[in-house]
N, C-alpha and C positions, 0 to 999 in steps of 0.2 A: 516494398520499401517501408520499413517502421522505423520512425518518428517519434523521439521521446527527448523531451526540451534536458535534461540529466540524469546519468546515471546515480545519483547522490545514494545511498543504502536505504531502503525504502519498501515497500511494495512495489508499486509500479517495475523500480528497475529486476525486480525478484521476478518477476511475470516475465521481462525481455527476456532474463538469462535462459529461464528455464522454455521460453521457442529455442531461443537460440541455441541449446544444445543438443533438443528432440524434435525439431521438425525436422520433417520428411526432405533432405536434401534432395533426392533424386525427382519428389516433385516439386518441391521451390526452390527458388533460387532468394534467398531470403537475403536481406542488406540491411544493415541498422545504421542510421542517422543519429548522432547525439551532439550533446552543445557541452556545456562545463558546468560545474559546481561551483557554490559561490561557495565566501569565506567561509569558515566553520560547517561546512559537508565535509563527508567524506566516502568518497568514491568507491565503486562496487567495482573492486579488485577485479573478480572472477572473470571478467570481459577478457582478460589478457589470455584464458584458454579457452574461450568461445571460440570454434570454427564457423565462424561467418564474417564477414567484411563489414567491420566497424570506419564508420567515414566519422569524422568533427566536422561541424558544421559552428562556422567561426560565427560569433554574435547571437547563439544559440545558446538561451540560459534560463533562469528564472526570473530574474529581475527584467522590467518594463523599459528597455532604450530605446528611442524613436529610431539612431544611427545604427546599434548592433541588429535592430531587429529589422530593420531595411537590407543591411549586407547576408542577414541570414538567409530574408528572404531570398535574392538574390541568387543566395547559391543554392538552396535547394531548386526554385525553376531550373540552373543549369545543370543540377545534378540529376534531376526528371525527363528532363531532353535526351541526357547521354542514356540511361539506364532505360527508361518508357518501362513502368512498372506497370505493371497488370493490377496491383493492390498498392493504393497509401494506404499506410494504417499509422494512425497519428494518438498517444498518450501527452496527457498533463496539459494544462488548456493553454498552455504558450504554445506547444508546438503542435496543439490543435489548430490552433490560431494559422497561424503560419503556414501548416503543410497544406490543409482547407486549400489557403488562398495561391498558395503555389501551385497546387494541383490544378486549380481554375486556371491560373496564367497562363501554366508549360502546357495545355490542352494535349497531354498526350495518354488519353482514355481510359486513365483509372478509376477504379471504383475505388470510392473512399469511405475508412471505415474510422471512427472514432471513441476513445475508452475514456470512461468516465473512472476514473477507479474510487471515487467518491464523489463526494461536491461543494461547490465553493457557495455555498444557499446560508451555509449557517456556521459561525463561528468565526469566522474568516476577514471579512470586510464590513466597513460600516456602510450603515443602508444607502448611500449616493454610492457608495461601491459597489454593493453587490446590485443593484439595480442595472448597473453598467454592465457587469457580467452577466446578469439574466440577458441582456440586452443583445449582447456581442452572442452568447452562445442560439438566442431565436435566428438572430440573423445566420450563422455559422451553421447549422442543423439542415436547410434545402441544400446545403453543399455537400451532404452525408448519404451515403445510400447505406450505412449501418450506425446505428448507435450504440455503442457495446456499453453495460454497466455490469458492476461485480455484485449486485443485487436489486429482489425485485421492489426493495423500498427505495434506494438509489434511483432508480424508474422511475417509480411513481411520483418522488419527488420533484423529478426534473421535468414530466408531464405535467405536473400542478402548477409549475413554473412557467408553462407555456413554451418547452424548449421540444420541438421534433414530435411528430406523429407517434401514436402507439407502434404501427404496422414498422416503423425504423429500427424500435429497438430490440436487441438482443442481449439476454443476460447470459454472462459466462462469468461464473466465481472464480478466485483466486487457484490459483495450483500451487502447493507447497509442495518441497522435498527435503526433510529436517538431516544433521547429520547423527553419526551414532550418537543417544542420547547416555551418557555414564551413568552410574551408580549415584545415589543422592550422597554417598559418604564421598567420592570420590569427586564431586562436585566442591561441594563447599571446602575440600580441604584445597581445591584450586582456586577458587575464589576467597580463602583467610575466613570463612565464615563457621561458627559455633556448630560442632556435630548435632547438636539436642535444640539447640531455640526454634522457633517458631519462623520460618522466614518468608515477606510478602515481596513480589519481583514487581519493577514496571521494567517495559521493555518498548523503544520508541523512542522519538524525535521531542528533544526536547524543546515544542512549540507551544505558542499561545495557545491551539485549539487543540492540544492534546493536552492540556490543562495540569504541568506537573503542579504547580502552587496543590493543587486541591486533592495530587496524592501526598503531599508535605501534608496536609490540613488531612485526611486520611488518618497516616501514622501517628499525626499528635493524641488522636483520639484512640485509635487502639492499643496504644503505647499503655495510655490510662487502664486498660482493663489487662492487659499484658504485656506488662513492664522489659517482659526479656526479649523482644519481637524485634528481628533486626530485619531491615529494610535493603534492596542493593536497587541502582538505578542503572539500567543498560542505556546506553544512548549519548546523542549528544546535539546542540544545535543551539541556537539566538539565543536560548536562554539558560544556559549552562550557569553562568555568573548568577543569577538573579538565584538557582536554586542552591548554588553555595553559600548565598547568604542565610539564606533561609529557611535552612537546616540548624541553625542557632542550636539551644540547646538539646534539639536532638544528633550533635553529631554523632555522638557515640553509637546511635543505633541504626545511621544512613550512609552505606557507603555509593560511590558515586562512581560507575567501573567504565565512563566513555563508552566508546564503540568495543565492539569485540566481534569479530568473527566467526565464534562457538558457540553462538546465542543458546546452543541446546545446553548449556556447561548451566547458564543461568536455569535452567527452564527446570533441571537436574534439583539444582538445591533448593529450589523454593516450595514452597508449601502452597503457595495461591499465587497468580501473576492476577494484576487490579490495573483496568483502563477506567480512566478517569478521565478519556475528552467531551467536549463538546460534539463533537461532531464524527463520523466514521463513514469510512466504506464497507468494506468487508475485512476488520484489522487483521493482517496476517500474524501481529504477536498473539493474540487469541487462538490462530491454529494452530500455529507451530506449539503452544502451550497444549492443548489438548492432545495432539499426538505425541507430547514427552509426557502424556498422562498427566499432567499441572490440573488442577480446578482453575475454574476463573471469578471473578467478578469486576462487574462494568459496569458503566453507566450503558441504560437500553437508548443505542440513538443511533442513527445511519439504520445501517443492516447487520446491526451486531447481533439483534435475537435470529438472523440466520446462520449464524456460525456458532453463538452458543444456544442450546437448549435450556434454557432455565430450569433451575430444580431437579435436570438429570446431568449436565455439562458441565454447570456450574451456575452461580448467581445473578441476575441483574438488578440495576438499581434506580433513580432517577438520579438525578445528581446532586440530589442532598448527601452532605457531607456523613453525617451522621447514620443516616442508611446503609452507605459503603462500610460504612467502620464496623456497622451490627454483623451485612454477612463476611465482612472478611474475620470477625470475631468466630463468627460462628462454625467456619472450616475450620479457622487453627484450633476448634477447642474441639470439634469431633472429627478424630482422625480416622473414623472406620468411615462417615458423608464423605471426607474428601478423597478419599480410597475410592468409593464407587463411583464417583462421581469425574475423580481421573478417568477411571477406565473407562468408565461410559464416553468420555474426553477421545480417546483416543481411538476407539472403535468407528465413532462420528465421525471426526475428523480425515482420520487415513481411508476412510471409505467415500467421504462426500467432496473434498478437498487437496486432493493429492495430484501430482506436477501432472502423472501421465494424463488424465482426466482434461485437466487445461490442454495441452496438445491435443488432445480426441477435437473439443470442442473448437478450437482455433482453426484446424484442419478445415472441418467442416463449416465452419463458417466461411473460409477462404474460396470453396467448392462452389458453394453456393452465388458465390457470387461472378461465376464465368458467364460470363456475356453482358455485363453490368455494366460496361465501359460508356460512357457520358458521348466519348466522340471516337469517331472510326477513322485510324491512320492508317497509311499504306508507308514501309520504311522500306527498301529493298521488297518488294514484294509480301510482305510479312503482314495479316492483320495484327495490331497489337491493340 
């Protein structure tokens, strides 16, 4: 039974899709739980040809309701009872929250597994906030008999944090599967973008702690050293508005392409894809860029120096404004480094981060945990 508070376009739901359509049906019987997307998401399509049993779980979201989150509760205990899964496996820490305490209530013997696919430590909440969620996740951690993170900084982070035993956790990285990636001419002429200019991608949610203001503050400085440099922003989210204004007098050189569901069409035309948050997991626009061959440069936070290799992948940076601006200078001006440094991009990537890889690892972690059951029921004769 996996548990993921929304499918919104994201990582996390990119990890469900890709169980959801390679795990082993004849050994699991796999079910996914979701809740709904708030205003300004936009939903991960794909679900509609998942063959697996997608349930709504009403009052199951991202935002904090004492009322939705009581009826959520609710229904998953009754949906635990009918089903008696052998595995919770719960993503995103509302419906960690949630499936945890349901799994405690409906006492019907699973082992529960839970993914961190980043963390709420840094960027996120102010400190009486994040304090609360240091808090809620120590107490939420003895209810786990797995801790899944998508890296071994993500770990150690939340071990410093005082959250879960070493011996709990288990790191399994992301699993991408990009689609065909075009031609870079045949790219840009689908996006209206200059066959010859220089062009830098961000790809992502446009939130606080993915920090667009500071790929804006980015472009204004590279602009200075190359004037023809055009910019495109995949994404979209809270703060959509705030970066249409402040695009000011660089409109001409940022265009703003919402959601799309060819992200590889983006990955095609650009010359450098630049993450510029606060804080990470393991970003999956970082992989999918390395296996469309892309360079990268980032700010080094989360576990991004495990998905880029610096100096052979691509760049990282701190998150001084001015730093990012030097190495994304310094791929658009030597086109033979970001040449090598693609392909070095895509060898790493499709070899260390690819979907089948995630399913190996899932598997086996599922294996592992037969006999793990908390409490021993008798249904019809059946241990479950």
């Amino acid at each position: 039974m996996e548990i993921i508070a929304r499918m919104n376009v994201g990582g996390p739901a990119t990890q469900v899709v890709g169980l959801c359509e390679r795990l082993n049906s004849e050994e699991f019987d796999h079910r996914l739980y979701t809740g709904h997307t708030d205003g300004g998401e936009s939903d991960h399509l794909r679900l509609r040809d998942v063959a697996v049993p997608v349930h709504q779980v009403p009052g199951l979201g991202r935002s904090i309701r004492p009322s939705d989150d009581y009826h959520a509760l609710v229904h998953l205990v009754r949906a635990m009872r009918e089903f008696r899964p052998h595995i919770v496996h719960t993503r995103t820490a509302k419906a960690g929250a949630l499936g945890r305490a349901a799994a405690g209530l409906a006492r019907v013997g699973s082992a529960r597994v839970h993914v961190f696919h980043g963390h709420l430590l840094h960027g996120y909440f102010s400190p009486a906030r994040r304090r609360l969620y240091v808090q809620a996740e120590r107490f939420l951690a003895p209810m786990s008999d797995r801790l899944v993170t998508v890296g071994d900084r993500v770990r150690d982070d939340l071990l410093a944090a005082g959250i879960g035993r070493p011996e709990q956790y288990t790191v399994i990285p992301p699993g991408v599967r990009l689609g065909p990636v075009p031609t870079r001419e045949a790219a840009r002429d689908a996006l209206g973008l200059p066959p010859d200019a220089p062009v830098v991608a961000y790809v992502g949610r446009l939130t606080r702690v993915k920090r667009p203001d500071r790929f804006l503050a980015v472009a204004g400085e590279v602009l200075r050293s190359l004037p023809d440099c055009r910019f495109v922003v995949c994404g979209g989210g809270e703060l959509r508005k705030d970066v249409e204004q402040d695009i000011g007098p660089m409109r001409d050189s940022v265009r703003l392409l919402g959601w799309r569901r060819d992200v590889e069409t983006v990955y095609a035309a650009a010359d450098v894809v630049l993450l510029t948050s606060d804080n990470e997991g393991t970003p999956l626009s970082l992989i999918e860029a390395g296996m469309a061959a892309t360079p990268v440069v980032s700010t080094r936070v989360g576990s991004v120096d495990e998905v880029v290799r610096d100096g052979h992948t691509g760049l990282l940076a701190t998150t001084d404004t001015g730093e990012l601006a030097s190495h994304t200078v310094r791929l658009l001006s030597d086109q033979a480094l970001a040449h090598r440094m693609g392909e070095s991009a895509r060898r790493w990537t499709t070899a260390s981060f690819g979907v089948e890889r995630l399913v190996a690892d899932t598997e086996a972690l599922y294996r592992s945990l037969r006999g793990a059951s908390r409490y021993r029921h008798t249904s019809k004769g059946t241990n479950r």
